[in-house]
C-alpha positions as CSV (number, residue, x, y, z in Angstrom):
1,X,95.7,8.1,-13.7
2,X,96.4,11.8,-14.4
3,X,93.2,11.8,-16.4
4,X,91.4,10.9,-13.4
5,X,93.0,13.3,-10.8
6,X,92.0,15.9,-13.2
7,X,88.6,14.7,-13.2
8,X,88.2,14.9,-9.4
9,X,89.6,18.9,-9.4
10,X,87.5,19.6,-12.0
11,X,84.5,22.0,-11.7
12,X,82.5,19.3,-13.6
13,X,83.0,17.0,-10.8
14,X,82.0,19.4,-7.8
15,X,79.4,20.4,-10.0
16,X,77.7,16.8,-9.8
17,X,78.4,16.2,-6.6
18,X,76.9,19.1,-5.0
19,X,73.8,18.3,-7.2
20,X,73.9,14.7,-5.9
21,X,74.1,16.1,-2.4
22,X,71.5,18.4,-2.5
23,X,69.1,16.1,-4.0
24,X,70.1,13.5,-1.3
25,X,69.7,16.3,1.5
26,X,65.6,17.1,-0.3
27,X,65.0,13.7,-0.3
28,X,66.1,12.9,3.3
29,X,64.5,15.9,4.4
30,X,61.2,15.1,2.6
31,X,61.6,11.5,4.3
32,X,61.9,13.1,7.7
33,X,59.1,15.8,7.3
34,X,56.5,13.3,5.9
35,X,57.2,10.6,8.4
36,X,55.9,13.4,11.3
37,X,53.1,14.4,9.6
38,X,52.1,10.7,9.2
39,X,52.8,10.1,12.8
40,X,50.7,13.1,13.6
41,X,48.1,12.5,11.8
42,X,47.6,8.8,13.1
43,X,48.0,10.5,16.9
44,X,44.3,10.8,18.3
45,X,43.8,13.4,21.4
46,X,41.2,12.7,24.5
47,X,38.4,14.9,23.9
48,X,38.5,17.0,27.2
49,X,35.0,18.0,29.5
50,X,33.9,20.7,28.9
51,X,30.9,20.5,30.4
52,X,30.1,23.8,32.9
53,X,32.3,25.7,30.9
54,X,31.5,29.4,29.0
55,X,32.2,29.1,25.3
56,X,35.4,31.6,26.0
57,X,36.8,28.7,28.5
58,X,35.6,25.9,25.7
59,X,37.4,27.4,23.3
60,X,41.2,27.8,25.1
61,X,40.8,24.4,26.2
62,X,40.1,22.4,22.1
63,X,42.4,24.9,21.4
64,X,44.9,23.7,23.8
65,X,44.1,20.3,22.4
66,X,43.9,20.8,18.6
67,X,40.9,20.5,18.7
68,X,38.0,22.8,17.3
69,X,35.0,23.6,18.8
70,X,30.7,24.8,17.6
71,X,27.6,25.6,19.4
72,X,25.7,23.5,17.8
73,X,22.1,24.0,20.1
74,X,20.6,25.9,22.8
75,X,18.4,25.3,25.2
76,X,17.7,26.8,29.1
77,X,17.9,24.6,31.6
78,X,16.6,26.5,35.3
79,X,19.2,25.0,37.5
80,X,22.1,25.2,35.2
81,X,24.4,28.1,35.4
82,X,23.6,30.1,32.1
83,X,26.1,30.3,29.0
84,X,27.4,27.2,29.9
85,X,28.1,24.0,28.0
86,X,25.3,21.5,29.2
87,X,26.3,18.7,26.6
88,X,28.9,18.0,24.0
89,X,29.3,15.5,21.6
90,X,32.1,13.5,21.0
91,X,31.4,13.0,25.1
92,X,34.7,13.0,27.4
93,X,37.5,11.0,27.1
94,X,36.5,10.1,23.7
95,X,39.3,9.6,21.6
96,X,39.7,11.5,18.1
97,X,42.0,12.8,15.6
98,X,43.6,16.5,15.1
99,X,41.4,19.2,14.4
100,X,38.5,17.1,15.1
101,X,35.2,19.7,15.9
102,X,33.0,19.1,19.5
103,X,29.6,19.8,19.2
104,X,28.5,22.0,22.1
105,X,25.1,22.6,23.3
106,X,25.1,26.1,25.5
107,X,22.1,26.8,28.5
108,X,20.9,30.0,26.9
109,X,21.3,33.0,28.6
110,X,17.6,33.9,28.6
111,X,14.5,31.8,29.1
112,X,13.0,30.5,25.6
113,X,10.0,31.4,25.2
114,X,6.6,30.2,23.1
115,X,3.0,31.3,21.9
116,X,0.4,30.0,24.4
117,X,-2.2,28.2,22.5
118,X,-5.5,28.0,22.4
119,X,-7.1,25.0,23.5
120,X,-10.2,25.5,25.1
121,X,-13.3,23.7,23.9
122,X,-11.2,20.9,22.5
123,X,-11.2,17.1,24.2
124,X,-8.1,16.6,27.3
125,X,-6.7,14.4,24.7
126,X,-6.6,16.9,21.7
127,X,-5.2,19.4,24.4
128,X,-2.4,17.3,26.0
129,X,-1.2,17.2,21.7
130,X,-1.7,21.0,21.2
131,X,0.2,22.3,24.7
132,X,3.1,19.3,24.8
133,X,3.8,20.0,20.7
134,X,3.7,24.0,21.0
135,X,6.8,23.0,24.2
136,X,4.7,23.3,26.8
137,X,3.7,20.5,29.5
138,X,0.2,19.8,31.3
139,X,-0.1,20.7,34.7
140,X,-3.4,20.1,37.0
141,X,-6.5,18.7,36.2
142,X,-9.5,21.0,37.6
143,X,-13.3,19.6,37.1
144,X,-16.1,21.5,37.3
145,X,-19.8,20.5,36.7
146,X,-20.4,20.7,32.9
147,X,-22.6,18.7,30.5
148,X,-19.2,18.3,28.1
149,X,-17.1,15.3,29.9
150,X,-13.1,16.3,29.7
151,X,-14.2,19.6,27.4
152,X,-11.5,22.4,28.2
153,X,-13.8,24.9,29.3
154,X,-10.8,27.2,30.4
155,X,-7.1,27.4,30.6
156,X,-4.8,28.8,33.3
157,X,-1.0,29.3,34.0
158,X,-0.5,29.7,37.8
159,X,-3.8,30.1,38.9
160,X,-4.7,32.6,36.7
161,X,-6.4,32.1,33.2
162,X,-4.2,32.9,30.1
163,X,-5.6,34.4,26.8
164,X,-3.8,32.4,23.4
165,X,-0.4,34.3,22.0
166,X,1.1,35.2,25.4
167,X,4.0,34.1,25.3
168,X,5.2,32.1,28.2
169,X,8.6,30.4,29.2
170,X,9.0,26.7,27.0
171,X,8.4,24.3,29.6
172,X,6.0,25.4,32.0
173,X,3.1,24.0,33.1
174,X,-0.7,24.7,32.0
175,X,-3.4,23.7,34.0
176,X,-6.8,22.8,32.4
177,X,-10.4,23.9,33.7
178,X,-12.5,20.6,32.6
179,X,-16.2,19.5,32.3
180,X,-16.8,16.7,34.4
181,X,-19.9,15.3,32.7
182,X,-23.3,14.8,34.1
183,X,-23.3,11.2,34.1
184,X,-20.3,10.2,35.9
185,X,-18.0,11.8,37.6
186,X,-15.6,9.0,38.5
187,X,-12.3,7.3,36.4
188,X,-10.7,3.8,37.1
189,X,-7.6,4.0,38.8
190,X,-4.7,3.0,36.5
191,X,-2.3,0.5,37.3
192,X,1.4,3.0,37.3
193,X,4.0,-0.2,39.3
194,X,7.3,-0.6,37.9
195,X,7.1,2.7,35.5
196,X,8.8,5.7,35.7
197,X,8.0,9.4,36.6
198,X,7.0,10.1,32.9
199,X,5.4,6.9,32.2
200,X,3.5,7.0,35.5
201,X,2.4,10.6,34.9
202,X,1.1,9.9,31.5
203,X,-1.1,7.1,32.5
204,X,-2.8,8.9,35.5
205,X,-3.2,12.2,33.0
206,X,-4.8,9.4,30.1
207,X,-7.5,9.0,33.2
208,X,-8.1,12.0,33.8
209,X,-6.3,12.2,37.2
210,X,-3.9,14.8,38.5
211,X,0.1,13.5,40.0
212,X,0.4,14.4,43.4
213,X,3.4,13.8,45.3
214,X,6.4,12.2,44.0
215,X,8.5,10.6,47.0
216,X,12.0,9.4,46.3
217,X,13.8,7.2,49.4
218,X,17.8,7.5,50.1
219,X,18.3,4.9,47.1
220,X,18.0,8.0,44.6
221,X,21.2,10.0,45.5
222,X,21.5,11.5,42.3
223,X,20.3,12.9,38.9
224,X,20.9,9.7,37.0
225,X,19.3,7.7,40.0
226,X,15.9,9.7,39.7
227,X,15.1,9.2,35.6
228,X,15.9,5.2,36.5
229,X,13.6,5.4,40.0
230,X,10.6,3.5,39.2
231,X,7.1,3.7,41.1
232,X,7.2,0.7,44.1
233,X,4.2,2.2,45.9
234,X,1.1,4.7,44.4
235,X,-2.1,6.2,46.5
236,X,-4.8,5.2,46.2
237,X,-3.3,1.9,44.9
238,X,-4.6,0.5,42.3
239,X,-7.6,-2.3,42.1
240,X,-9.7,-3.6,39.9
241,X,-12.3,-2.2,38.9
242,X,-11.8,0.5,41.8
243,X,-13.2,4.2,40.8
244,X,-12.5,7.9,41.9
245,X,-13.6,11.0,41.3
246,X,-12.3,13.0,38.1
247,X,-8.9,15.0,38.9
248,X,-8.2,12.8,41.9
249,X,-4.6,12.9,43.2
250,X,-2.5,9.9,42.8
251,X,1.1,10.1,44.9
252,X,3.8,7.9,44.2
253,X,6.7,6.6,45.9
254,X,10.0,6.0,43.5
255,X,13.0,3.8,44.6
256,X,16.0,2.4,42.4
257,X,15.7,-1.1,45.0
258,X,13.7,-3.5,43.1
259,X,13.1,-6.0,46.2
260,X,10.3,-3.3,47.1
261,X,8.5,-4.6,44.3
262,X,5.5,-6.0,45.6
263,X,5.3,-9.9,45.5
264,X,2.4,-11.8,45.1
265,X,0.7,-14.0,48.5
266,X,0.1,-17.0,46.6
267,X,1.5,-18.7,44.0
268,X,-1.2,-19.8,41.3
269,X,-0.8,-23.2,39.6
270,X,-2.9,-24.2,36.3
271,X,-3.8,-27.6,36.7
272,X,-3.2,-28.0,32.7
273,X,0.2,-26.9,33.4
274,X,0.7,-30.0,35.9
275,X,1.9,-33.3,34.6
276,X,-0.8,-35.4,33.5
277,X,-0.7,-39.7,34.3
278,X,-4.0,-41.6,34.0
279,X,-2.7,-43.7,36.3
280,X,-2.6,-41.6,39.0
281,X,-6.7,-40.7,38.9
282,X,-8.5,-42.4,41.4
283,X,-11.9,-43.5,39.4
């Protein structure tokens, strides 16, 4: 018994048993630290909008977040406000993990701008590839008497004709000076029901026709509701076999309500898709 009361006042024995403790108190403590940054790590953050922001403003708000943050493309958009973020990806309200970076893409502050090229004496088609690959878009058809049919015989940015290598703002629209042919002077009119703006405009340029008006009605409230509007109504509708004259206007009328569809009079009926019964001819 004395043996072991002398044990327990010994230094040996505090000696051991503030090593135990401290060990215990690391391990607890490691326990307790790794367990949060588990928990952390497994938390995931809503990624915020930051959509009409300025990179300054994007960045104190992922920072705010933990999150991180690159401009990852530019572009200029005319009606946006400029330096702003247009898009980002992850979108909003997406959820991620710490740290996790947004992808921004900023309206540049200053008009982009390209190399006009030079497409005269090349087909419409052959031009349409040139301008809409060099950025730029094609704007009015304008025929004049020439022996080359749909030859570029001139090109011209708002009314005026442009010489290849000025630059001009990416975007824009050239119009084309065209031949009109000698023989005929007239184009089908294309069928453009149930497509969109884009689709619509394509086809009447692929005839050689210019877009005139495009007329939205109260269903198209918003930005989203005009790139779904689809063409319900055109001018001069279309009609077999019906011709006008090269560069011709075609308007169009664009609705989101699909009962303006129009519906055919009559209903056709194939007699080989009725049921056939000999018994039922009459001989």
């Amino acid at each position: 018994m004395n043996n072991f009361v002398r044990f327990l006042i010994s230094r040996m024995f505090w000696k051991h048993l503030a090593i135990i403790a401290g060990i215990t108190t690391f391990v607890i403590l490691t326990i307790f630290v790794g367990l949060k940054i588990y928990t952390r790590h497994g938390r995931a953050y809503a990624v915020p909008d930051l959509r009409g922001l300025t990179v300054t403003e994007a960045e104190m708000v992922t920072g705010a977040r933990r999150l991180r943050y690159q401009v990852a493309d530019s572009v200029f958009i005319s009606h946006e406000a400029r330096g702003t973020v247009i898009d980002q990806n992850p979108p909003p309200n997406f959820r991620v993990k710490e740290n996790r970076t947004i992808f921004l893409t900023i309206n540049a502050m200053n008009p982009e701008r390209v190399a006009m090229p030079d497409v005269t004496g090349v087909s419409l088609r052959q031009a349409r590839a040139i301008i809409e690959t060099q950025g730029l878009e094609v704007g009015r058809l304008i025929y004049v008497p020439d022996i080359a049919m749909n030859n570029v015989l001139r090109q011209q940015y708002e009314g005026n004709d442009i010489e290849p290598g000025e630059l001009i703002v990416r975007g824009e629209a050239i119009d084309l000076v065209l031949g009109e042919g000698l023989s005929t002077r007239t184009t089908y009119v294309p069928d453009v029901l149930y497509l969109d703006k884009e689709e619509a405009r394509n086809r009447i340029l692929a005839a050689s026709l210019n877009l005139g008006a495009a007329l939205y009605d109260t269903t198209v409230k918003n930005e989203e509701d005009s790139i779904n509007a689809f063409v319900w109504r055109q001018r001069p509708e279309y009609s077999e076999g019906l011709q006008i004259r090269l560069g011709s206007i075609i308007d169009l009328w664009m609705s989101v309500d699909s009962t303006l569809l129009p519906v055919p009079d009559t209903l056709e009926i194939l007699m080989d898709d009725l049921p056939y019964d000999e018994d039922s001819i009459i001989w």
